[in-house]
Z-matrix of the N, CA and C atoms (Angstrom, degrees):
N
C 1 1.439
C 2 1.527 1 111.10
N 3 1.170 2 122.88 1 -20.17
C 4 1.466 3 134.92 2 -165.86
C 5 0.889 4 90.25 3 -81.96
N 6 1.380 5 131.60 4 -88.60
C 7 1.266 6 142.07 5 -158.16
C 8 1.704 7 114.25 6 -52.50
N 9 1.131 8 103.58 7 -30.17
C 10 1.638 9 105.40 8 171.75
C 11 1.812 10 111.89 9 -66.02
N 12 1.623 11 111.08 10 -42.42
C 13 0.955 12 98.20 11 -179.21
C 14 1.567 13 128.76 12 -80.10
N 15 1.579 14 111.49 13 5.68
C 16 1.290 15 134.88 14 -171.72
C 17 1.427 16 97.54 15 -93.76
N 18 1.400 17 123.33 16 -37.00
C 19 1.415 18 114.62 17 -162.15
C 20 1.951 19 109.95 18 -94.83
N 21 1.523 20 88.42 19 -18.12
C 22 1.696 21 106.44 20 169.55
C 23 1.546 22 114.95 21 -68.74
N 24 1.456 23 103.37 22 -33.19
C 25 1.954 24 104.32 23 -167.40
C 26 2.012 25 83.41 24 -99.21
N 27 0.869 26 142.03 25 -0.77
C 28 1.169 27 129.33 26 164.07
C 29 1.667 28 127.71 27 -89.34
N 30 1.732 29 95.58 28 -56.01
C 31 1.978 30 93.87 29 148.20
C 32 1.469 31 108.16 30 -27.13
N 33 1.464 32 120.07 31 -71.59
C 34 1.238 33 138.01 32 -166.31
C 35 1.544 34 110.47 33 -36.91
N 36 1.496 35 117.76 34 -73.67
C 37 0.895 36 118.73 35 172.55
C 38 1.700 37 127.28 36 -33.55
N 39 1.780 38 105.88 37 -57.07
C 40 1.466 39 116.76 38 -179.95
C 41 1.396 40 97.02 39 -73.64
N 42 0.883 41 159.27 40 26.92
C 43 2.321 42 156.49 41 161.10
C 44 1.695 43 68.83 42 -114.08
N 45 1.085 44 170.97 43 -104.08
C 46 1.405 45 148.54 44 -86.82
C 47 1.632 46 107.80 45 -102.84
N 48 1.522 47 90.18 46 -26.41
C 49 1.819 48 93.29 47 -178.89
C 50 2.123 49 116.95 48 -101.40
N 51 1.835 50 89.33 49 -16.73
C 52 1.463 51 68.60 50 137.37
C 53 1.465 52 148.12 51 -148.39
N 54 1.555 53 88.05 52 51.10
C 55 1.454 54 124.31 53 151.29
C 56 1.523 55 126.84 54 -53.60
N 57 1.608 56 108.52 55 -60.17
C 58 1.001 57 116.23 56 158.09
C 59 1.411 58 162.27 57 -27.83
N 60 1.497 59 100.68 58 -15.93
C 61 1.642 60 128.19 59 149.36
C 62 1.396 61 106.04 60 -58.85
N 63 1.570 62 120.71 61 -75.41
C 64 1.291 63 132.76 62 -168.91
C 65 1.614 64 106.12 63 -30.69
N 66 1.129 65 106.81 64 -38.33
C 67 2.118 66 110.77 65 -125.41
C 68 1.737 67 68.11 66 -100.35
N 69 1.595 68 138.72 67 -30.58
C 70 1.352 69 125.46 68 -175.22
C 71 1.331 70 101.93 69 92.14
N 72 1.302 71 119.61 70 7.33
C 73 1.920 72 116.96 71 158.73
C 74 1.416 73 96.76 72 -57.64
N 75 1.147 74 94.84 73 140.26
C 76 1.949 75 98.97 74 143.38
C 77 1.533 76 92.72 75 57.46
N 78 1.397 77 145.74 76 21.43
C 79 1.739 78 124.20 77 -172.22
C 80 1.859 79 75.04 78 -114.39
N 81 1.775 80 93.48 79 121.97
C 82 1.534 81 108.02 80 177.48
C 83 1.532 82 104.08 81 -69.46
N 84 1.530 83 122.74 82 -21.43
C 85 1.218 84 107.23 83 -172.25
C 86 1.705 85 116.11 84 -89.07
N 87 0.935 86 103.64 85 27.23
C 88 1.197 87 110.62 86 179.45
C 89 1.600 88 124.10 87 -100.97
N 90 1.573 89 83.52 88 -23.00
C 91 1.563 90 104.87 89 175.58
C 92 1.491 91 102.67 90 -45.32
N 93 1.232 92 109.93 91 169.65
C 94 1.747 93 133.65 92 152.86
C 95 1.168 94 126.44 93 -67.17
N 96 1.610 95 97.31 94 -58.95
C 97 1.794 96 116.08 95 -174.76
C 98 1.513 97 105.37 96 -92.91
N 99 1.610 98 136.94 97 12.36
C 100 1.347 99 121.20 98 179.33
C 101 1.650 100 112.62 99 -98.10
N 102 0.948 101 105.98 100 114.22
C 103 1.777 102 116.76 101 -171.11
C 104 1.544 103 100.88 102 -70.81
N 105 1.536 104 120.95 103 147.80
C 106 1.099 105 130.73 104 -145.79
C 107 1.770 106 96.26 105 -76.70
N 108 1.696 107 126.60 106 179.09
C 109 1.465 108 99.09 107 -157.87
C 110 1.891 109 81.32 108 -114.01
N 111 1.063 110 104.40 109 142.29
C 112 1.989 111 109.55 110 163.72
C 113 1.089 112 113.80 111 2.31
N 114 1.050 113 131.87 112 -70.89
C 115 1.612 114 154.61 113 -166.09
C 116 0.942 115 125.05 114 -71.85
N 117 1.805 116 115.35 115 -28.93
C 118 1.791 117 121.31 116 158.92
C 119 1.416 118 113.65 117 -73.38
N 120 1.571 119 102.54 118 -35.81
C 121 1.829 120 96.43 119 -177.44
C 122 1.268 121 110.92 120 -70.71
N 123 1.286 122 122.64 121 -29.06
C 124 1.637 123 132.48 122 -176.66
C 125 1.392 124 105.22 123 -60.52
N 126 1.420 125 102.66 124 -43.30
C 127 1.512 126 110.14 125 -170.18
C 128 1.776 127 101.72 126 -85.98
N 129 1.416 128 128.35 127 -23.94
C 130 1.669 129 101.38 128 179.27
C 131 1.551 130 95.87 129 -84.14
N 132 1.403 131 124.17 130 -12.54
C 133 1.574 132 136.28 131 177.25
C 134 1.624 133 96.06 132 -47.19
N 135 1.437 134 123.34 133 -60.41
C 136 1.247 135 116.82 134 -164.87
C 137 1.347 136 102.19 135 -94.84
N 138 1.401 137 132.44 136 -11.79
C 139 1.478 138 90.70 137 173.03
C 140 1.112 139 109.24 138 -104.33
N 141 1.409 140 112.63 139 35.05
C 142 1.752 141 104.85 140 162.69
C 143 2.026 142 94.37 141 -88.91
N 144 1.150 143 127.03 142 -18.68
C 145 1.472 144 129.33 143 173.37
C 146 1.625 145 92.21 144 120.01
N 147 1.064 146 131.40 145 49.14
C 148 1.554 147 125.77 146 164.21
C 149 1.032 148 99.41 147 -150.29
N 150 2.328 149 111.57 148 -165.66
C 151 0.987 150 121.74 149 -148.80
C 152 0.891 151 103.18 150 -130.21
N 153 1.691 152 153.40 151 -148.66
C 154 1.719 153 133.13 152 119.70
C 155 1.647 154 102.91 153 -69.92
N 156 1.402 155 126.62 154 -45.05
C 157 1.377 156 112.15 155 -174.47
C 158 1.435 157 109.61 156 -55.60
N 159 1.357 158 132.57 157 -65.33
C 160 1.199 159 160.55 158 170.48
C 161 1.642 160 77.48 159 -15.76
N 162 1.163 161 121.19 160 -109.41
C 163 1.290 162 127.54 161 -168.21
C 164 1.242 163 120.72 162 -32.77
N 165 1.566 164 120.84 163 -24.70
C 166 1.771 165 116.99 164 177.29
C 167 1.564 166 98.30 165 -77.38
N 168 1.882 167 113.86 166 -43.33
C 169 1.778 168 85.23 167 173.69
C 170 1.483 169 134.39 168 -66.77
N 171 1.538 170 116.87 169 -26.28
C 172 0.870 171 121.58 170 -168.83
C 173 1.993 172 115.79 171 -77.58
N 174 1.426 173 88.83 172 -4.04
C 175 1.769 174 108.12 173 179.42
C 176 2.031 175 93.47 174 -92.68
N 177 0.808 176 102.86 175 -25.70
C 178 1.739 177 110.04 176 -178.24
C 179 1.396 178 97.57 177 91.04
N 180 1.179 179 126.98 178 52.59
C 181 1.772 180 141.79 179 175.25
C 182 1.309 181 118.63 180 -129.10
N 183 1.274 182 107.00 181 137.84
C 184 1.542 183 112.50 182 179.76
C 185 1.797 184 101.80 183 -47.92
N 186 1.490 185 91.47 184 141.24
C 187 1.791 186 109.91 185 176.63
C 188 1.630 187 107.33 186 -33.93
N 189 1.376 188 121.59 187 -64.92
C 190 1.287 189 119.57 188 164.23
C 191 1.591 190 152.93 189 -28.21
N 192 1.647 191 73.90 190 -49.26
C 193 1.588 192 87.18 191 -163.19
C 194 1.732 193 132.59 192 -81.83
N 195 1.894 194 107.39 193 18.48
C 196 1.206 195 85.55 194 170.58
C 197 1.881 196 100.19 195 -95.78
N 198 1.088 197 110.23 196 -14.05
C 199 1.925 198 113.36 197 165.11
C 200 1.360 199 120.84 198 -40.49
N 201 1.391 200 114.92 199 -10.25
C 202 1.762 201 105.53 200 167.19
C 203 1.797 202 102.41 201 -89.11
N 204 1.352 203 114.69 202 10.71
C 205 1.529 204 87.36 203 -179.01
C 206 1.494 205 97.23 204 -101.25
N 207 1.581 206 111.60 205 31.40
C 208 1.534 207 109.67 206 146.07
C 209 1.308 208 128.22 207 -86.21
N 210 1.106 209 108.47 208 -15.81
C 211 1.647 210 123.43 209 -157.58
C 212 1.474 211 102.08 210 -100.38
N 213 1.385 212 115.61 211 -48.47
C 214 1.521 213 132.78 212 -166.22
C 215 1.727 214 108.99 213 -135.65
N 216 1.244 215 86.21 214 156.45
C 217 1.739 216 104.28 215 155.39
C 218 1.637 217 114.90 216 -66.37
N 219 1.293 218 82.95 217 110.26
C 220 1.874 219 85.64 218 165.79
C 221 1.483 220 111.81 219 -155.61
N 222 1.298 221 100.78 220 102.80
C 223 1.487 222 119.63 221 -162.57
C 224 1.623 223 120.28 222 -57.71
N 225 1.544 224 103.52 223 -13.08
C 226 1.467 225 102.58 224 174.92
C 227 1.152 226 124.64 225 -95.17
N 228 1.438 227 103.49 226 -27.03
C 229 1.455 228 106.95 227 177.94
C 230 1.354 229 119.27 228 -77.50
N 231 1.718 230 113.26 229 -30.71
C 232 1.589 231 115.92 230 142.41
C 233 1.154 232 128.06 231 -9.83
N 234 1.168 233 112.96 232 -75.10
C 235 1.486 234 151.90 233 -157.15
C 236 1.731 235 93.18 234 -66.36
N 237 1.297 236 124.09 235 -55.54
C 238 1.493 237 139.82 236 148.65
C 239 0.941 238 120.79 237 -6.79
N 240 1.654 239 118.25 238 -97.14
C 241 1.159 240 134.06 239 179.99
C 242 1.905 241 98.25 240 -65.70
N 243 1.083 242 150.91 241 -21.70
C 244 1.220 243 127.13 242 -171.45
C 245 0.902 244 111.03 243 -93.68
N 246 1.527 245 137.51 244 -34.85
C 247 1.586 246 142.51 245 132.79
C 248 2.103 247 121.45 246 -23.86
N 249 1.112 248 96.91 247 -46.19
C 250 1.829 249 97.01 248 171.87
C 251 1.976 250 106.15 249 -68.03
N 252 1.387 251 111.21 250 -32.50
C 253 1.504 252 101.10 251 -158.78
C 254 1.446 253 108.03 252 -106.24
N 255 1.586 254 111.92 253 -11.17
C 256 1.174 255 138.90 254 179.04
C 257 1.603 256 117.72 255 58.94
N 258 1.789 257 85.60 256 74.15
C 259 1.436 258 94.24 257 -163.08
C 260 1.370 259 105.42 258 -159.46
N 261 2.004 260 121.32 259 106.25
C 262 1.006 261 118.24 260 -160.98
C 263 1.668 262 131.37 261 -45.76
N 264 1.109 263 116.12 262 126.22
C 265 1.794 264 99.28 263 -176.76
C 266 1.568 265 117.69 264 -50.10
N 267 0.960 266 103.81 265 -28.13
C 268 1.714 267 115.58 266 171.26
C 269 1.683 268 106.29 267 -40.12
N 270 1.362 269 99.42 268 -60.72
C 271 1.621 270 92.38 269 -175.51
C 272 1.851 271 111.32 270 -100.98
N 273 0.886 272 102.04 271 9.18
C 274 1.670 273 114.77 272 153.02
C 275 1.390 274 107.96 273 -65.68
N 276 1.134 275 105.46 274 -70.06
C 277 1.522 276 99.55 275 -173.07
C 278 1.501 277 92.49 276 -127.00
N 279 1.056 278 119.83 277 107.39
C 280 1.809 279 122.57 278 -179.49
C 281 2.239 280 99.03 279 -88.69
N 282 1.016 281 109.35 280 -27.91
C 283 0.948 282 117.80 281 -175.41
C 284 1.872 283 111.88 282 -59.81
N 285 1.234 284 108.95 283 -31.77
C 286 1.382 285 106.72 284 -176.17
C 287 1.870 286 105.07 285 -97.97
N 288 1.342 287 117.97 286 1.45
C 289 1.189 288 116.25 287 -169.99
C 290 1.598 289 98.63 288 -116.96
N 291 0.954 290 114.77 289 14.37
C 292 1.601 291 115.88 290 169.34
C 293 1.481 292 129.86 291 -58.56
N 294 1.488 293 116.80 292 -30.98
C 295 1.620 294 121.82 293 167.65
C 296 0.996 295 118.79 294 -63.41
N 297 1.320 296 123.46 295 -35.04
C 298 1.492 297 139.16 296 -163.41
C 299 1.838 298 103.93 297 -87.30
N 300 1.500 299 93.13 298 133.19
C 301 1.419 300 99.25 299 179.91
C 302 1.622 301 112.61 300 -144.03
């Protein structure tokens, strides 16, 4: 009987925690200030039909170089990628536009 009721309040627990996406507890993207993660911009990157390289030549930039606006602030290359996916850099990365009012 113990153990049943141990393995019932534990199901329980795991259906409530990962529930918790749904319900918008705890979902970081929901935040204000959480800037979108690598892998979403990459991904609205391609389904606009490009690449990051693709897009650094077609910006007249070395193949590389719009990939440091993972690392750092760099307001042009922002400006870049939020212009290709059509999506203000502000809420791309809201996190670096916080001083500004």
């Amino acid at each position: 009987m113990l153990n049943y009721m141990i393995n019932t309040v534990i199901r329980l627990y795991n259906w409530v925690r990962l529930a918790e996406p749904l319900t918008g507890k705890d979902n970081k993207m929901s935040d204000k200030n959480q800037n979108w993660h690598q892998a979403d911009i990459k991904a609205a990157i391609e389904k606009a039909g490009l690449n990051m390289s693709q897009l650094s030549r077609n910006s007249g930039l070395a193949e590389g170089t719009l990939r440091n606006v993972f690392k750092l602030r760099y307001p042009k290359a922002q400006r870049i990628i939020g212009d290709a996916i059509g999506v203000d850099p502000k809420v791309i990365w809201p996190s670096r536009y916080e001083d500004e009012v």
